[in-house]
N, C-alpha and C positions, 0 to 999 in steps of 0.2 A: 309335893313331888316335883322335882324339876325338870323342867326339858332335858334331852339330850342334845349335843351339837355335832357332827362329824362329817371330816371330809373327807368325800370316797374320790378315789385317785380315776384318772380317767383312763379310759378302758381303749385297747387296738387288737387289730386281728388281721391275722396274716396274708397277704397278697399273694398270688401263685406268681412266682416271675415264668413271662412267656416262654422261654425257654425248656422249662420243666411242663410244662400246657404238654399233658395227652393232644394227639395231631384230631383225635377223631371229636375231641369236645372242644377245637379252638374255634370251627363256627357255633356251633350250639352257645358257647359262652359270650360268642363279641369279643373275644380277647382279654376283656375283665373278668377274671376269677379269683375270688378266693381260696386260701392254700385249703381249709375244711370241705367247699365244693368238689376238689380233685380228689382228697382223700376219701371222699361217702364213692364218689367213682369206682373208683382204683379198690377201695376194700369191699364192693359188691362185686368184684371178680373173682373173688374167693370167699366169701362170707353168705351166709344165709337169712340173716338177719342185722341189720346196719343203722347204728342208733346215732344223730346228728345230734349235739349238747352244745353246738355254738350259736352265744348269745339271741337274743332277740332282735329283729329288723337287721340280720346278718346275710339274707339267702338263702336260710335253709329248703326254703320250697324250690328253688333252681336246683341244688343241690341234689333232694330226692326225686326229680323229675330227670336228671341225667340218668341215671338209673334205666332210666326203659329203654337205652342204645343194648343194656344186657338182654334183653329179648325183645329185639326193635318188632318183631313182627305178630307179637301176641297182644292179648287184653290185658289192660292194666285198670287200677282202679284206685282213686287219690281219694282219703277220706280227710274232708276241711269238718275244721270242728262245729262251723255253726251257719245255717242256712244265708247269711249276710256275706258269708266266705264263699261260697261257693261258686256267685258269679263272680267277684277278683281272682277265686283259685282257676276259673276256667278259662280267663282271657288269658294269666298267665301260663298256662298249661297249654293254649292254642299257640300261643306266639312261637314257645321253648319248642314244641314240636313242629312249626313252621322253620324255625332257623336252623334245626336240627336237624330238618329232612327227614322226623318220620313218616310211616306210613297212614297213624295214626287219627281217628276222627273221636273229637272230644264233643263231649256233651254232658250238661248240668243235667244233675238227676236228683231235686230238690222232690217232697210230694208234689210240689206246686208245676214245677219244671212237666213231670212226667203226665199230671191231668192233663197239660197242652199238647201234650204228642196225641198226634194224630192217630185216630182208633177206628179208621175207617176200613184200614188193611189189616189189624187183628186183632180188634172187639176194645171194648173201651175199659177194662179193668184194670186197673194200674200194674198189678203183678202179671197181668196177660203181655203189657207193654212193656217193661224192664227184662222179663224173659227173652223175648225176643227183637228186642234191642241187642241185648248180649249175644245172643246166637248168630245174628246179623243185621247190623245196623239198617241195613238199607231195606230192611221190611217195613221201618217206623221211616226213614230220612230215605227214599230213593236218590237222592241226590247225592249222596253220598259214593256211589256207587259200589259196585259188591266184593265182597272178598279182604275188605281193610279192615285192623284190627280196632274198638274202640278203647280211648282212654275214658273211661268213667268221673266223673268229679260229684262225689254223692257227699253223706252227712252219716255220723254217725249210728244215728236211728235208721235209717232205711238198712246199714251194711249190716248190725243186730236183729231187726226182726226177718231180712233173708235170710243169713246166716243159721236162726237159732228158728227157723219153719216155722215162722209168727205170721205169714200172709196169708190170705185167699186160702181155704183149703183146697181148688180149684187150682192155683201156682204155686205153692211154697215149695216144693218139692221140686219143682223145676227151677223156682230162684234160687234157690239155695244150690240145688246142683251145678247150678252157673258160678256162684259166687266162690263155689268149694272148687270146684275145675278150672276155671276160664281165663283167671288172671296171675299172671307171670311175674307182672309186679306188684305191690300192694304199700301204699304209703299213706300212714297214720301221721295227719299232722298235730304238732300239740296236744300228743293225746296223753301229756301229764294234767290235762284238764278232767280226765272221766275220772267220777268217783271211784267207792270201789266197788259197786253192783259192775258200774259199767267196764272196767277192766275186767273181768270176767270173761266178755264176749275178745276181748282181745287177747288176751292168755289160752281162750279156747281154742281161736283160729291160727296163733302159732304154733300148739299142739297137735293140733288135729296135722297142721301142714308138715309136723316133724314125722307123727305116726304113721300117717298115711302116703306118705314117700315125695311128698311134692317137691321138697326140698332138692330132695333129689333129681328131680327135675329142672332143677334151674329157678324154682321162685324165689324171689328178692322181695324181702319184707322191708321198710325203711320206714323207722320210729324218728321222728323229727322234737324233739322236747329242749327248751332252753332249761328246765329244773325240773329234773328228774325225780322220780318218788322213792327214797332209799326200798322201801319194801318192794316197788317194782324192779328195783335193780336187784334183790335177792329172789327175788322170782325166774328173772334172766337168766342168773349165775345158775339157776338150779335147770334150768330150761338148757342152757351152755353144758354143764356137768352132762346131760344126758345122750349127747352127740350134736347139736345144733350149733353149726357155728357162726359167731355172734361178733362185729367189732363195732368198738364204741370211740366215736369220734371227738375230741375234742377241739373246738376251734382254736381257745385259746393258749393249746399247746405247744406250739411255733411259735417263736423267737425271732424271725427273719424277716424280714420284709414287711413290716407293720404298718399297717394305715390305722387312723384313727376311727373308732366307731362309736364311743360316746362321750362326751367331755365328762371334765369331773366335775362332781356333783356335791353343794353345799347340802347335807342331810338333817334337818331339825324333826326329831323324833318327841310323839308327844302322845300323853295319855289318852284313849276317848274318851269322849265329854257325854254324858247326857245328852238326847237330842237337839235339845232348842240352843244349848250351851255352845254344841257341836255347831250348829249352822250357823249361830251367831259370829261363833269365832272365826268362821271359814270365809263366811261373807265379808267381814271384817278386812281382813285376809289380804280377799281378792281386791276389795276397792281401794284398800292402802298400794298393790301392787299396779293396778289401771296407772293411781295419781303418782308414782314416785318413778313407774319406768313403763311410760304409754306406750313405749316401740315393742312390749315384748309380747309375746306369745304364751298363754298358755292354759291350766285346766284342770281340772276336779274330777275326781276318778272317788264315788263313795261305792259300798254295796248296796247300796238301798233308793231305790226309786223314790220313796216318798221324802227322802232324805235332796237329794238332788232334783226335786220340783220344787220342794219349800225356799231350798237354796236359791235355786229358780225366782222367784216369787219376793227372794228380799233384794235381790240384784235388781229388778225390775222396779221396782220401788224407790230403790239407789239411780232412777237414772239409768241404766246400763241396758235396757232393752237388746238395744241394736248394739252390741258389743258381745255376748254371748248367745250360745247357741246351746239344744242338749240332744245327746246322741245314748238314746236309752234302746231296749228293746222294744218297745212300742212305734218307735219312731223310723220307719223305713227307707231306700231306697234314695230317691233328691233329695229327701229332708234332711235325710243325714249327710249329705255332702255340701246343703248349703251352711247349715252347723260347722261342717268342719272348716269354712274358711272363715270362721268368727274368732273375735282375737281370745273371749277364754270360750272353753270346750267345757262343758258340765256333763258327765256320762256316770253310768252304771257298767257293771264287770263286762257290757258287750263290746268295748275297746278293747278288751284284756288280749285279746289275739286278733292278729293280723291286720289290727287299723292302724296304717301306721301316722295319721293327723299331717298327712299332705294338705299342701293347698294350691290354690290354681296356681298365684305365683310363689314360687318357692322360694323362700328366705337366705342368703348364701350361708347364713349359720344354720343351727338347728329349729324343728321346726315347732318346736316346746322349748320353753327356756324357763319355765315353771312349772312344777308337778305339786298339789296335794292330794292326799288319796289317805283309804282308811285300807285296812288289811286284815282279816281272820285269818290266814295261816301264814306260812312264808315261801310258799309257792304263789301265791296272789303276788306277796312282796316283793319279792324278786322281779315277778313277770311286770308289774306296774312300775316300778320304780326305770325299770328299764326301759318304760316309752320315753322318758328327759333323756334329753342332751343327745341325742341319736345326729351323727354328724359322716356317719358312713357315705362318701361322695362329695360332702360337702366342699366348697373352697375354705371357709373357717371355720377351727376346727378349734381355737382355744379360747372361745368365751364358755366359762363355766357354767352351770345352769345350777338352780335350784329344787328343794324336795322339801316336804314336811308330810311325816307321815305318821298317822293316829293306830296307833296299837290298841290292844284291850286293856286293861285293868290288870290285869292278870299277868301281864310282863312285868309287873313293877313287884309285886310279890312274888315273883319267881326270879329275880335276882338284876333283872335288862341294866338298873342303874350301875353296875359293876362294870358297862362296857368299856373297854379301852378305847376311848374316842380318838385317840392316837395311832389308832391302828389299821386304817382303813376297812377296805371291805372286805380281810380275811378276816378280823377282829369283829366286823359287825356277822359275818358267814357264822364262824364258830356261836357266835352270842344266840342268834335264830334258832339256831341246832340244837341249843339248848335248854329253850324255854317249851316246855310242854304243851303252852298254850297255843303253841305258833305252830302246830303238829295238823294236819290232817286229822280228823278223827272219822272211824270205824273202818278205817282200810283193811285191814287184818282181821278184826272183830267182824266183818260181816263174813270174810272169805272161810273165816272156821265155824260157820253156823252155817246159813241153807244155800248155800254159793253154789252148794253142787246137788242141792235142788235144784237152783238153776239148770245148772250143765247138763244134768239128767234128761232134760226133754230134750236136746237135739240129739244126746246120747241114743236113749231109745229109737229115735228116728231111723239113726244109724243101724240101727241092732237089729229093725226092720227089714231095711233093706239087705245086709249083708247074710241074715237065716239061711245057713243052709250050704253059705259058699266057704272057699279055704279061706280066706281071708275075713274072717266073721270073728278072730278073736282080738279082731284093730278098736274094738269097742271097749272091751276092758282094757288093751294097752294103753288107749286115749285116758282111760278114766284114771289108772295108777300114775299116766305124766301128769294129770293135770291135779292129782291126790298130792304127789310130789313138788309143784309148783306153789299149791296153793295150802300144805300142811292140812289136808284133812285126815281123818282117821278113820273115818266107817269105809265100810267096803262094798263095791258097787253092787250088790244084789241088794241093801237096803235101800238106797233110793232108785234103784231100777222100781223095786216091788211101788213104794210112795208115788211115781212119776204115774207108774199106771194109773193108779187110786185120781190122778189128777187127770191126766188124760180122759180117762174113763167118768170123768165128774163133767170134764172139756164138753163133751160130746153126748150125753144126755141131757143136760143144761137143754141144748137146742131142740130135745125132742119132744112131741106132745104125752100129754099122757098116756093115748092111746096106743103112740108107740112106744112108749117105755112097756107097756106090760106084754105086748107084741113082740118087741125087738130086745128090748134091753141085754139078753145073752149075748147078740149077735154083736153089739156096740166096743167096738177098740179101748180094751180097759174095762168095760162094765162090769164082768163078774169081779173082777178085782174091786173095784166102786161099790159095786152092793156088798159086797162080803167089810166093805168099810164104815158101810152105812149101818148092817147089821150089829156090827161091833159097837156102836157109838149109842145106838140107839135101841136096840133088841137084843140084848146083849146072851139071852138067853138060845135063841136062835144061832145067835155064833158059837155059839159052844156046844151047839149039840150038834153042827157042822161039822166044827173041830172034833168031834168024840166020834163023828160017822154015823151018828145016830140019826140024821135029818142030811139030806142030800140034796144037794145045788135043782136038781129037778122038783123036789118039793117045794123050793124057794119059788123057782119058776111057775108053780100052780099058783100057789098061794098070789103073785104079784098077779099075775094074768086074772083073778076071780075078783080082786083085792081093790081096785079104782083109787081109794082115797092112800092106800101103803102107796101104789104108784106117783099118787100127790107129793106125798110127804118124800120120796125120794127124787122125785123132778126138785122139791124148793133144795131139800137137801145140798143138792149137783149144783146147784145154781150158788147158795153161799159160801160152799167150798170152792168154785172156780173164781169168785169175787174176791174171797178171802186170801186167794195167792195171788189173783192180778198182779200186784205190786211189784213181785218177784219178775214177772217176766212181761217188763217194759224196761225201756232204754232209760228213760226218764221219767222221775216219778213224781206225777200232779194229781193234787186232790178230786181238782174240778179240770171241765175242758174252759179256754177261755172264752170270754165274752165279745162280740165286738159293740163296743159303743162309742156314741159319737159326742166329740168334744166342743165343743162351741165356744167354750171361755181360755183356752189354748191353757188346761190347767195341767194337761200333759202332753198335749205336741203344740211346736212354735208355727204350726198351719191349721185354720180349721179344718178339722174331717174324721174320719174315723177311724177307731185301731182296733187289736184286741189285748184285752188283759184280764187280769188274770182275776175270778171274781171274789176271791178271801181280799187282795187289794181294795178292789172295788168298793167292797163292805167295812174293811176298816177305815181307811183315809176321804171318800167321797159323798155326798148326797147326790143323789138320780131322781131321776124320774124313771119310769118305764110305762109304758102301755101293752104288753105283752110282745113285742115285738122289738120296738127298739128302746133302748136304754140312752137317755142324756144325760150328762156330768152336768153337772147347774151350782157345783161348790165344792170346795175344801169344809170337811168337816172341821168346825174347829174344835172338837178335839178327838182325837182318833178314837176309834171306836175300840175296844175289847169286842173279843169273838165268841160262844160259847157254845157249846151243843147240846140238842137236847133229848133224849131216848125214849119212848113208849115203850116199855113191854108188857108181857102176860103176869108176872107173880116175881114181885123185886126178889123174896128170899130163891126163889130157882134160878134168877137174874146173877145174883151174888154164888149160890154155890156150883154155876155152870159155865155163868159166861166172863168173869174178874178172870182176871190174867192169860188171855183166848186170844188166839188170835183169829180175828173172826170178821163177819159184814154183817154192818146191822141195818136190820130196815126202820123205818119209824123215827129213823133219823136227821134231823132240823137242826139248821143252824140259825143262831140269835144275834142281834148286834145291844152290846152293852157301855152302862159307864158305871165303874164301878159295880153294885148291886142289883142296880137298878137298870131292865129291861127296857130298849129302847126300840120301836116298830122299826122293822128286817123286812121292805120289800124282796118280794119272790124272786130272785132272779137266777136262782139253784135249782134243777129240776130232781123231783126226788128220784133217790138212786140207793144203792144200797152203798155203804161206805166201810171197806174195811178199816182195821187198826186194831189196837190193842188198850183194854180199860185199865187202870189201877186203881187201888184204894190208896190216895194218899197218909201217910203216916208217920209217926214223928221219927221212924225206924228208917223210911225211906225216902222220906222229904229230902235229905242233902240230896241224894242222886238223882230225884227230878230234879233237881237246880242245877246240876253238874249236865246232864242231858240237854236241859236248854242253853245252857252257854255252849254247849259244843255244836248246837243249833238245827236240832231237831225241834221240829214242830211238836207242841200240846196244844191241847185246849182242855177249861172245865169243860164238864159233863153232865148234865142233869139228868137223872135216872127216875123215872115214876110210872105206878102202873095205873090202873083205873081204877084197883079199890084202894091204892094208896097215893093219891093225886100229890102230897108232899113230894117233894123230889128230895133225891140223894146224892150230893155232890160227888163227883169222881175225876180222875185226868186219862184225857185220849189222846192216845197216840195213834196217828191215823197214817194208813196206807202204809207207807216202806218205813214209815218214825217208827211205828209199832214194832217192826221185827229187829230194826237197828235199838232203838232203847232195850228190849230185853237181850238181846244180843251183849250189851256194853253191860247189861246187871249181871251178867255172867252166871245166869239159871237157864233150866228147862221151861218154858211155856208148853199150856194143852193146843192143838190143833185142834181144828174145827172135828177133826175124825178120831178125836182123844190119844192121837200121836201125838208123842214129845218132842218137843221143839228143841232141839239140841245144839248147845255151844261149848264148842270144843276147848 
């Protein structure tokens, strides 16, 4: 299969000539604008919602920060996509509101950011502190003084768990109330980055803000994305169709006044290789490029960490120490800026946004003049290919720059060699569009299964609070916009009743036994919880409920006399609320990370310590640990296989109870292997209970675990055995949020842990 060649033409975008300069954005701007800048302005004067689609390293963040002169005098709230953004999103968001003369006091609201606010004025809980920061800054900042509105610079995670009443049960009710009221403007950057659980929480909050009248108040939402997610733009159109008005900007739709913003780009496209093949080639690569053009600049963009340390590791061998640098997520704060003035850059997807590979002295050309990179979809593509040749400002603007860039396998059997290499980058657009490989996958597929399980818990929240008032039927409207948005079909009395079952599962979880046979009526959701537990497990008791013949009072005697039924429904609660975890987290990880410390620099270029993530840890490293701290002492040479392994009670009740469940198992160990053969797995996993979903693999089903792992869901074998049948029984786990996306994409029903059917629409 041969390489591809192609030369994408180079790319301009439109200048505002000052003349046309709005008078009230000519200080705000410095008199440099882009014509895209003026129009995100200019169209949040009448628009509700204002999507920015001009290129990367364009502006767009000055762009949706003009924005807040629409309600200079309220709370705004900038969501940067990832905790390394947040202090560059803050300084830029300090200065724009300095030169712009708001009123405005900004401040970083990382978790990290918020444990250092001062907790001496109102108690040191972190949702005690964000609450009222919001209500008034100068309870946390007296220096601030009182009465000025705050611009918030937060992350995605903290804006979903207020948002969706995931904090403190002690503040969620009050952060969320802030998050849902307080902010006038609201700017999502790059947030064609969230999967699709996580657009969820962003489809909800434009929803809720059309239902609930915000809009009509003046809020200005501004979606800043250089490639857009087709399915999110038919979410918009449907969100648009239903009175929200929506405009979408394009940068590069103007014609006049063009400056140049990134040369053009010699593009060599090329199959992925097998790993070692892959690194070889790449290292290869880069040392051919050091020796034939020392002056230039540039860098390795892979997805994979262990990929870009090995890479690492042959560069260094080559001589090149002090010539590259790697800018991973492990890697923080100076280290990564001493990285970035190194002449190649070695990174993982954490460049992907808003790094744009400055250096102290700036180059009069551009400041990449070499890009390789790998890609699993073509929103990665786009976004990477777009760090080269970036020349926006620059004095030279037409030395061309290079790309080589590794696709899957999968392009080349889905037709890629047919590109018209002649055709630039509408020819290479079209060709992306059309390889299925290059797709996003389960964006749709997740939003038509339990998405609005999700949406259901801050749904109810709502349904809470509104009991009783005229305006209590904005709960079902919210639920039919967001039915509408996101094509589901059931109707909100079915996962209202499921939310409870879960709520109600929430909240006895935490309670002792003594108080479950005491209280258990009185618990938010309970009766609904036991009457699910009763179903699942006493099935004869639920029907003589159902028939009237046994009444919820006699339930209540029996638990209260009953000690060990009280047991059995505290574990119960406990792996039905393990068993949805998944669902309502921002992001979804197996384990929490690890920090351990590096001594042989085998993943940061300084000694000291990080955290990572410990599935990594276990396949690619030897440690040591002493129950405290963990050292890296090697590259395994050869990566480890993962595997898991199961205790239960009676394999045959295992197979006709718990095979296609989605469920949390306890009893559950993880292995490090080669091949067959089990190799000692120091501790460094605490046990915990671990949701997913098992399968029997089968010659029926085998293609589409194959198909789920290229689309890069996590499995692992599984080893199943019980005490009297110490044999184990081979199976595949899909663990945490893989589990409900894999049967999701087989497009069947799975049991619930409560023998509810898992439904995909």
């Amino acid at each position: 299969m041969s390489n591809l060649k192609i030369n994408l033409e180079s790319r301009s975008i439109a200048a505002c000539p000052n003349p046309d300069l709005p008078s009230d954005l000519a200080q705000a701007f410095m008199q440099k604008t882009l014509q895209h800048q003026v129009d995100v302005y200019k169209a949040a004067e009448t628009n509700d919602i204002i999507l920015d689609l001009a290129p990367t390293g364009t502006g767009k963040t000055k762009a949706g920060l003009s924005v807040l002169r629409h309600n200079s005098k309220s709370n705004a709230v900038y969501i940067a996509p990832t905790n390394a953004l947040i202090k560059q999103q803050t300084e830029a968001a300090d200065k724009f509101v300095r030169d712009a003369g708001l009123p405005h006091i900004v401040k970083a609201a990382s978790a990290k950011h918020i444990k250092r606010w001062r907790g001496d004025r109102v108690g040191k809980r972190s949702g005690e502190k964000l609450y009222n920061v919001l209500r008034e800054p100068a309870t946390i900042f007296p220096e601030c003084g009182g009465g000025q509105p705050i611009l918030l610079v937060t992350n995605p995670d903290i804006f979903y768990y207020a948002t969706f009443f995931a904090y403190n049960r002690l503040d969620r009710s009050n952060i969320a109330s802030e998050f849902y009221n307080s902010f006038a403007t609201v700017i999502f950057d790059e947030f064609h980055l969230y999967d699709a659980k996580q657009l969820v929480s962003l489809f909800f909050y434009l929803a809720l803000s059309k239902e609930f009248g915000y809009f009509q108040y003046n809020r200005k939402v501004v979606l800043l994305t250089a490639t857009p997610e087709p399915a999110c733009e038919a979410a918009l159109r449907t969100l648009e169709y239903s009175g929200v008005k929506i405009a979408h900007i394009d940068g590069e739709s103007k014609t006049d006044y063009l400056i140049p913003s990134q040369t053009a780009v010699r593009l060599e496209i090329r199959k992925r290789l097998d790993k070692n093949k892959l690194i070889s080639d790449i290292a290869n690569e880069v040392i051919q490029r050091l020796q034939t053009y020392p002056q230039q600049y540039g860098a390795v963009i892979l997805d994979s960490l262990d990929q870009i340390n090995r890479l690492n590791e042959r560069l260094c061998d080559a001589g090149l120490k002090q010539l590259r640098g790697r800018i991973t997520g492990v890697i923080e704060g100076e280290d990564r800026q001493k990285s970035a003035q190194k002449q190649v850059i070695l990174a993982t997807s954490t460049v992907d946004v808003g790094f744009n590979f400055e250096r102290e002295v700036e180059p009069e050309r551009q400041n990449l003049d070499w890009l390789i990179f790998s890609s699993r979809d073509r929103f990665a593509f786009w976004q990477r290919l777009g760090r080269v040749g970036r020349v926006l400002g620059k004095p030279q603007t037409d030395v061309p720059s290079d790309a080589i860039a590794y696709l899957p396998e999968q392009a080349w059997e889905q037709g890629i060699e047919n590109l018209d290499c002649s055709g630039g980058r509408e020819a290479l657009k079209q060709m992306l569009e059309s390889l299925d490989c290059m797709n996003r996958p389960f964006l749709e597929i997740y939003w038509r299964s339990e998405a609005f399980l999700e949406i259901a818990k801050p749904l109810l929240e709502f349904e809470t609070f509104l009991d009783g008032l005229p305006n209590e039927d904005l709960v079902v409207k919210l639920y039919q916009t967001l039915q509408n948005i996101l094509n589901g079909k059931r109707q909100w009395d079915y996962y209202r009743r499921r939310m409870k079952v879960l709520k109600g599962a929430e909240d006895i979880a935490r309670k002792t036994v003594k108080e479950i046979q005491k209280d258990w009526k009185y618990v938010k959701g309970g009766q609904s919880f036991v009457m699910s537990y009763l179903r699942a497990y006493c099935p004869e008791y639920f029907d003589e409920i159902q028939s009237v013949r046994t009444s919820i009072k006699d339930i209540e005697q029996m638990i209260q006399k009953d000690k060990e039924l009280a047991q059995d429904i505290q574990e119960y609660a406990v792996i039905i609320k393990e068993s949805y975890a998944p669902l309502f987290r921002f992001r979804d990880s197996l384990f929490n990370s690890l920090k351990i410390y590096d001594p042989h620099n085998l993943l940061l270029d300084e000694v000291g310590e990080t955290n990572l993530d410990p599935i990594h840890l276990l396949r690619f490293y030897e440690f040591e640990t002493d129950g405290e701290r963990i050292e890296v002492t090697s590259r395994a040479e050869q990566p480890y296989n993962l595997a898991f392994s199961l205790l239960v009670d009676d394999l045959e009740e295992f197979k006709n109870t718990l095979l296609c469940k989605l469920y949390a198992f306890e009893n559950c160990s993880i292995k490090r292997m080669h091949g067959d053969v089990v190799c000692p797995t120091p501790l460094v996993i605490e046990k915990q209970l671990i949701p997913g979903v098992i399968v029997a693999e089968t010659a029926k089903n085998r293609w589409a675990i194959m198909r789920l792992r290229k689309q890069g869901l996590e499995c692992y074998p599984i080893f199943v055995s019980s005490y009297e049948s110490p044999a184990p029984k081979q199976y595949t786990f899909f663990p945490s949020l893989s589990g409900i996306l894999a049967i999701a994409a087989a497009g069947v029903a799975l049991k619930c842990p409560d023998e509810e059917d898992f439904w995909v629409i």
